[in-house]
Every structure is written in structure tokens, then in C-alpha cells.
N, C-alpha and C positions, 0 to 999 in steps of 0.2 A: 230296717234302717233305724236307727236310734238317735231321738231329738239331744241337743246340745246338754240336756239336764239327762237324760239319761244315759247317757255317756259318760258324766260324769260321776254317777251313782255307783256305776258299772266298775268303772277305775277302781275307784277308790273302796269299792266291795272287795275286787279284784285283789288290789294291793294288802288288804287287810289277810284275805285269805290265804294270800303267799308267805306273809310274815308267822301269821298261825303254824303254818307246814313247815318252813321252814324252822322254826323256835320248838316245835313239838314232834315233829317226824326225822329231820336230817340230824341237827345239831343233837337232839339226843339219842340217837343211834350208838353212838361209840364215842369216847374219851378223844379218837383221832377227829372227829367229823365235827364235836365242839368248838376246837381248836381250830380247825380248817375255817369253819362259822364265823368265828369272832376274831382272827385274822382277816379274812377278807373283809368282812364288815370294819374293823379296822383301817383297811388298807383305802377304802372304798372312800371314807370319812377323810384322811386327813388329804385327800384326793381332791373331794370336795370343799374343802374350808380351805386349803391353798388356790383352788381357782375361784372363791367366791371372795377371797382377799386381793388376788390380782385383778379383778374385774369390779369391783369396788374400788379400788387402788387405780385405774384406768378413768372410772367414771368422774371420781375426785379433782382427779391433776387436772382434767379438761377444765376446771373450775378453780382452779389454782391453789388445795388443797393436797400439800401432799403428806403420804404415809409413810411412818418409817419404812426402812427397804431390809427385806429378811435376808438375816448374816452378814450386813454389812459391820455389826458389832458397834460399840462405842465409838464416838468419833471424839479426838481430843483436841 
């Protein structure tokens, strides 16, 4: 069983070594498998930073700060 600290050693060893395999074995295997890579890691991202704008964007209004709102475009 693994204390709170080493659980977290563990992750984040973990994490590191998936990005190495990944960056080094899949993505350069073939011209297709780069492209597969850096699309999803792509897709993955702007995935992320759209729900870390609505959930920051959430947390704001409750405090009577609001953000602009995406696509609402120019208001005249």
C-alpha cells in the first residue's frame, strides 16, 4: 500500500513515462501515427481550455464578474 507521498511519486513517474512512449515509440512509428499524436493531443487540449473557461466563467458570475461569452461576437 503506498503513503500519500508515494503515490504521488508514483503518478507522476508514471505520467512522465507515458509521455516518453508515447513521443518516442507511437508518434514516431509512421507519418500516420504522428498525425493521429498531435491531433488527438490537439483535440484533447482545446477540450480542456474550453471547459477550464466555462468553469472559471461559472465560478466568477457567482461573484458578479462576468466573461465575455464565446460566439456571441460584437455587441453594438
Amino acid at each position: 500500500m503506498y503513503t500519500p507521498g508515494e503515490l504521488v511519486v508514483e503518478l507522476v513517474t508514471d505520467l512522465w513515462e507515458m509521455i516518453v512512449i508515447i513521443g518516442t515509440e507511437v508518434a514516431l512509428a509512421d507519418p500516420l501515427s504522428a498525425v493521429a499524436v498531435a491531433g488527438g493531443a490537439a483535440f484533447i487540449t482545446i477540450a480542456v481550455v474550453v471547459f477550464l473557461y466555462s468553469a472559471i466563467g461559472a465560478v466568477l458570475a457567482e461573484v458578479g464578474i462576468t466573461l465575455p461569452r464565446i460566439g456571441d461576437g460584437q455587441s453594438s
